[in-house]
N, C-alpha and C positions, 0 to 999 in steps of 0.2 A: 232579492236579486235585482241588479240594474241591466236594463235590456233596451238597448239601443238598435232599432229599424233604420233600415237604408231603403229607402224607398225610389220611385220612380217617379213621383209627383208631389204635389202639397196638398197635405189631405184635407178634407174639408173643415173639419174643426179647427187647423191650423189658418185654414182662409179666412175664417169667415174670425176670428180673432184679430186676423191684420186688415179686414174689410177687404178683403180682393175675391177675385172672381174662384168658384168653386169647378173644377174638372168633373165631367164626367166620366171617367176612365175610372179604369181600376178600384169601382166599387167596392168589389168584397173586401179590400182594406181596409174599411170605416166599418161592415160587419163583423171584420174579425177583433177589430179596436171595440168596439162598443161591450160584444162580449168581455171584453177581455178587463173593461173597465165596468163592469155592470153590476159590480157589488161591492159595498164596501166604499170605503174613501173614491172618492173621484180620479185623483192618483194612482190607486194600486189594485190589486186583487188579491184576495188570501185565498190560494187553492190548500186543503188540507189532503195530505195523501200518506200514504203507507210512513211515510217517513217524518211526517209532521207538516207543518205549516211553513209557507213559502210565499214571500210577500215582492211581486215585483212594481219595481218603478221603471216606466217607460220614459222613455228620449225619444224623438221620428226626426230623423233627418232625409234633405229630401235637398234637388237642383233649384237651385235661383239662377238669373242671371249673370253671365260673363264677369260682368262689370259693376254688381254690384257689392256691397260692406256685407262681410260674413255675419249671418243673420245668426239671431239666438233671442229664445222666449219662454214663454210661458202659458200654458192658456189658462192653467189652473185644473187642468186634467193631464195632462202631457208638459215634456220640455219640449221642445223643437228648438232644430239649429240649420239652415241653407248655405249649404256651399255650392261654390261656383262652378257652373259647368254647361258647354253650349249643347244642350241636348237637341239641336237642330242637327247638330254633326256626331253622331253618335259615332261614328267610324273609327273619329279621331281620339287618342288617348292624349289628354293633356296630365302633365309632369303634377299639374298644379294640385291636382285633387287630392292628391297623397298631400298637400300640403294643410290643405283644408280639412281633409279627415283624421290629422293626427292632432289638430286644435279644437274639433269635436272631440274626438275621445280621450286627450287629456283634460278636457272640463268636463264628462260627463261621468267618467271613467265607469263603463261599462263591465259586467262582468259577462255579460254575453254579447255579441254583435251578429244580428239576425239582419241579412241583404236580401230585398222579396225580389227577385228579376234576377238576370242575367244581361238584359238588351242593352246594357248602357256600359261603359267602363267605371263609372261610379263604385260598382260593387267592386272591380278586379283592383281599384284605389283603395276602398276601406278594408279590404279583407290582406293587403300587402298591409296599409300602415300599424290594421290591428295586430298582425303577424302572430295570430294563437290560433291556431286551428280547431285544435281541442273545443275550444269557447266560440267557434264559427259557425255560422249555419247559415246556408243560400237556398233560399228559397227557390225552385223551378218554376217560370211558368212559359215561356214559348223560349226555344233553343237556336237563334240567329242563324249557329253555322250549319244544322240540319234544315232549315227554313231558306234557308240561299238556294240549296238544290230541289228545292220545290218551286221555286220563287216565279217561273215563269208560267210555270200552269197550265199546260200544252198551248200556250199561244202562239200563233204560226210564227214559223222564226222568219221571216221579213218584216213583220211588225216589230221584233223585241228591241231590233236598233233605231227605229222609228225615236226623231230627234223635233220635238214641239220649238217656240218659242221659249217660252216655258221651261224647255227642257235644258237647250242652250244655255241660256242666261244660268239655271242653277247649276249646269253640269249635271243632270240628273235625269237620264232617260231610263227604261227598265234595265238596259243593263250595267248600267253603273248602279243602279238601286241594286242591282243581285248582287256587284263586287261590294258596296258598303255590308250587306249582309255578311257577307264571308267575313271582310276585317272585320266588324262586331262580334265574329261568331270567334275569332284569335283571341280576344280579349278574354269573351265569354269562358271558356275551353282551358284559358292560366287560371280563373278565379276560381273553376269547381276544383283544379288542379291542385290548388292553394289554401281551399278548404275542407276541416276536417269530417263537415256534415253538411248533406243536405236534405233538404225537403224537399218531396216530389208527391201524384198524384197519380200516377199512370206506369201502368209496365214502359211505354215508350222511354218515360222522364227517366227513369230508371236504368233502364237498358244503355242511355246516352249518358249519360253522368258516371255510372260505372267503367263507363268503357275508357271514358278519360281519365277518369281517377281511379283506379283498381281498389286502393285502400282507404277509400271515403266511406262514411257512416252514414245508409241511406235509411231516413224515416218516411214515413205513410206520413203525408198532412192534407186533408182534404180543405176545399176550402168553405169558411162561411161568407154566405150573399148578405146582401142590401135586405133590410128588413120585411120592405115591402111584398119582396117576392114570396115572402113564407106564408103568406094572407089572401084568400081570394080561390077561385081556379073556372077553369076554361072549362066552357059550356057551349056544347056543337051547337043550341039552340038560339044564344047570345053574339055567336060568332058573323061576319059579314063569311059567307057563302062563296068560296075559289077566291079568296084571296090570301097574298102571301108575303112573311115578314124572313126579311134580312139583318142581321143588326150592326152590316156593315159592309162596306162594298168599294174603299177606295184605295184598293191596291190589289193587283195581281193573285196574290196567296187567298182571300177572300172569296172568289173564284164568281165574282157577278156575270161575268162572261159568260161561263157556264151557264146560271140561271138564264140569261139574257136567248142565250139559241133554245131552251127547255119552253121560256115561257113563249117564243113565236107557233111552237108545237102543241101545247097544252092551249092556246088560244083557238084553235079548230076547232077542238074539242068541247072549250067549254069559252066561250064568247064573251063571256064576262071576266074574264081573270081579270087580276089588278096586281100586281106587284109591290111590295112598299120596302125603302130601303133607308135604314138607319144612319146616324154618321155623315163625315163629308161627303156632298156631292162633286164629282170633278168635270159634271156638264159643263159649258159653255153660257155662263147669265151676265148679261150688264155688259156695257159698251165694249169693256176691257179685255173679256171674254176669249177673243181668240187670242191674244197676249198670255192668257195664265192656263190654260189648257194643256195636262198631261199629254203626254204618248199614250198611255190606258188609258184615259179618259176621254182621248180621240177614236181610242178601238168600241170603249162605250156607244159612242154616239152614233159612231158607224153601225152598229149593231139597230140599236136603234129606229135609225132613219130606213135600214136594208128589211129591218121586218116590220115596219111601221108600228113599234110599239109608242108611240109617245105618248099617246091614250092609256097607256095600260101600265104604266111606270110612272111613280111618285115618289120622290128623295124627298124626307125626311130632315135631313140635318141633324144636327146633336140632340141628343135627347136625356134628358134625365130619370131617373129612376122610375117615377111616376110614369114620365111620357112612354117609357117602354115597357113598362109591364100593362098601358092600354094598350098600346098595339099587340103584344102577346095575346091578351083575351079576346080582340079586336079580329084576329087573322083566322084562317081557316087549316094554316101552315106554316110552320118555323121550319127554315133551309138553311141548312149547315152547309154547302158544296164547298169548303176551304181545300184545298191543297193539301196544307200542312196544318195539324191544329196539336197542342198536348191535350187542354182540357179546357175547351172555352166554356166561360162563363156564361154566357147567352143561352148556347145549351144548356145549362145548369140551371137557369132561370125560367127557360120555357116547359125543364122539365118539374118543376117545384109546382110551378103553374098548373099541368096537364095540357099543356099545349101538343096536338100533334106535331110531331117532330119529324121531318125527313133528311137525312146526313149523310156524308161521304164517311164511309168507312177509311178514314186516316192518321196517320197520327197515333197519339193516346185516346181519339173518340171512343174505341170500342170499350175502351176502361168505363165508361160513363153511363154507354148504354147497350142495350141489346137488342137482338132482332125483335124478343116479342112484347119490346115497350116502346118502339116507335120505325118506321120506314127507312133500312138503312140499305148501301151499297156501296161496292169498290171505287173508290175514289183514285186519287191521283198515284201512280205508280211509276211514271217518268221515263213511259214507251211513249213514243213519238205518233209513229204513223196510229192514226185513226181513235187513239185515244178521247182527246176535245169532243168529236161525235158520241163514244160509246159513254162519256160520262153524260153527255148532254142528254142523251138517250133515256138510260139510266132515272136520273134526275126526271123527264115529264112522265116516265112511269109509277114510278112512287109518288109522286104531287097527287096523279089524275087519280090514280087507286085510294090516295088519299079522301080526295072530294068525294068518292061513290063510295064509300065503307063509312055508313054512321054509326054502328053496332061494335065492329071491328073496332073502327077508331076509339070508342069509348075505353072499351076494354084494354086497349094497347094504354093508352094515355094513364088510367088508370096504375097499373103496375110502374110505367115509368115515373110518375109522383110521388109513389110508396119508395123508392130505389133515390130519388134524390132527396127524398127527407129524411132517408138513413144519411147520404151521403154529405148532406150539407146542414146535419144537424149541431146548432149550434155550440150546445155543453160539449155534446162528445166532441168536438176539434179544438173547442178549448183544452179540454181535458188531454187529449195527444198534443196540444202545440205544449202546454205546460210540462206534460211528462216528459218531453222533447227537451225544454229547456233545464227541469230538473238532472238530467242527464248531461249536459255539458257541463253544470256548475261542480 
């Protein structure tokens, strides 16, 4: 069978074939690719099952730029093909894409077309110009137009209209970032609409895909990680002592602000805390500085400078697989405080790891884990008055019980390791993304 991916990036074995630079996003892509090419000809995979032998060939398409020659290749494991599309404006649906994707798939001519996202209208482009339902499958993994209504995150409402330089110039203060989420989420909402299958991982995903599409065919696809994460694990003895890993912190739903009033309170307590935060920084560095400074990124700082963490707070920047599975084993805590999450992957990493985990109960989190495999609580629910406090509250309680439980913690981390290597076991999610695909043909 021919099975052509719609993706949300260029995946790294497609990079590193054109010599360009490799993303660190969206990992599990290349673990679910690797499986999936991991026996057999480099091209294909023979899964044998109840009904015989079934041999697919992969295509990965994926956005280039606006303005550049519709791209198409070969790596000698994969086809790959890039159409055009300003994934800076995700909000915007351009006409053109349906143009681009009906010249991918009359060269590749697929007999499945597998879209992994929703966030982009890429997928709501190929899933019109493939126009088979039956042969469609859209992968779930964060939902735009329910993440709009999380998207401010109890931040006081006289900040959310708070307009930077920065902000100006792109048109893009938080709350024009909450309206682009909405139109994203329009987009998002025709293509599960338009497809006859999706892949999900969590009751939430489930819950919300149903409810737009009544008679869509909803499959269990858990996801497979980055190799690395399946190797190693967290030892309270090896660990730096009260400090704590974020794997991402530049936007609103991520909910660093949160973290930011927890860690001024758990600093009382325990004097050494240190904070470490993955991904972009949206401080203020280099000349240019207050020129490119968010509105969050100014409530950052304000946080900040108000409870004199600067000592105690280190950004990180981008990090690669490596680089984050040291700070995994490196921390004394992984904090989940998002907003809105389905099933992040960081989570999923820290718990392969045995990382202690502490998390806002939100989202599809609870699908992932449970009370007695890591520090969880009520997260974001979109009451107003006094919420921000009770989560921030919340949050240095589970951290500080964190640090003083070495017995406790072992044992929690323990079970939560056993539960994500059922869940992010690599054959078995091959083996349901295949039987998955078996089923559309």
């Amino acid at each position: 069978m021919r099975v052509l991916w719609v993706c949300n990036i260029m995946l790294p074995v497609i990079a590193r074939a054109l010599q360009r630079e490799c993303s660190n996003k969206e990992g599990w892509l290349t673990g679910l690719m690797d499986a999936l090419l991991a026996a057999g000809h480099p091209s294909a995979r023979v899964f044998k099952g109840s009904q015989g032998a079934a041999r697919v060939e992969l295509g990965v398409a994926f956005p280039i730029a606006p303005g550049e020659e519709l791209l198409k290749g070969d790596t000698g494991r994969v086809r790959f093909y890039g159409f055009r599309e300003n994934t800076e404006k995700p909000e915007v649906y351009d006409p053109g894409l349906e143009r681009d994707m009906k010249a991918i798939l009359l060269d590749f001519q697929p007999d499945i077309l597998h879209c992994f996202g929703t966030e982009y209208p890429h997928t709501l482009a190929a899933v019109r110009a493939y126009g088979k339902p039956g042969s469609s499958l859209v992968g779930i993994q964060g939902l735009c137009a329910v993440y709009a209504e999380a998207y401010m995150a109890n931040i006081p409402g006289k900040l959310r209209n708070r307009t930077t330089f920065r902000d100006w110039v792109k048109r893009d203060n938080m709350r024009r970032q909450q309206q682009k989420f909405r139109r994203r989420g329009k987009w998002e909402q025709e293509a599960v609409r338009l497809t006859g299958h999706v892949a999900g991982r969590t009751d939430w995903d489930r819950y919300w895909t149903v409810k737009w599409n009544p008679g869509v065919r909803y499959h269990l696809l858990q996801e497979t990680l980055r190799p690395c994460f399946y190797e190693g694990q967290w030892q309270y003895e090896n660990c730096c002592r009260h400090s704590i890993f974020m794997s991402q912190g530049d936007y609103p739903i991520k909910g660093l602000h949160y973290m930011l009033d927890a860690l001024a309170a758990i600093r009382s307590q325990y004097p050494d805390v240190h904070l470490y935060v993955a991904g972009n920084c949206l401080l203020r560095t280099g000349p240019l500085a207050p020129l490119k400074i968010s509105g969050y990124g100014r409530l950052l700082e304000a946080q900040i400078r108000e409870y004199e963490l600067e000592e105690y707070v280190t950004f990180l920047g981008s990090q690669d697989a490596d680089q984050m599975k040291e700070q995994y084993l490196y921390c004394n805590a992984y904090v989940c405080v998002s907003s809105i999450e389905n099933s992040p992957n960081s989570l999923g990493e820290a718990m392969l790891l045995g990382v202690p985990v502490v998390a806002a109960l939100v989202g599809g989190v609870g699908s992932m884990i449970s009370p007695e495999e890591g520090w969880l609580f009520p997260g974001f629910s979109g009451e107003e008055d006094g919420e921000m406090q009770r989560i921030s509250q919340e949050l240095q309680r589970q951290v500080t019980e964190v640090f003083s439980r070495q017995e406790q913690v072992t044992e929690r981390t323990r079970k939560a390791r056993e539960h994500a290597r059922q869940t992010h076991d690599a054959e078995k999610n091959l083996h349901q993304l295949l039987e998955i695909y078996r089923e559309l043909t």
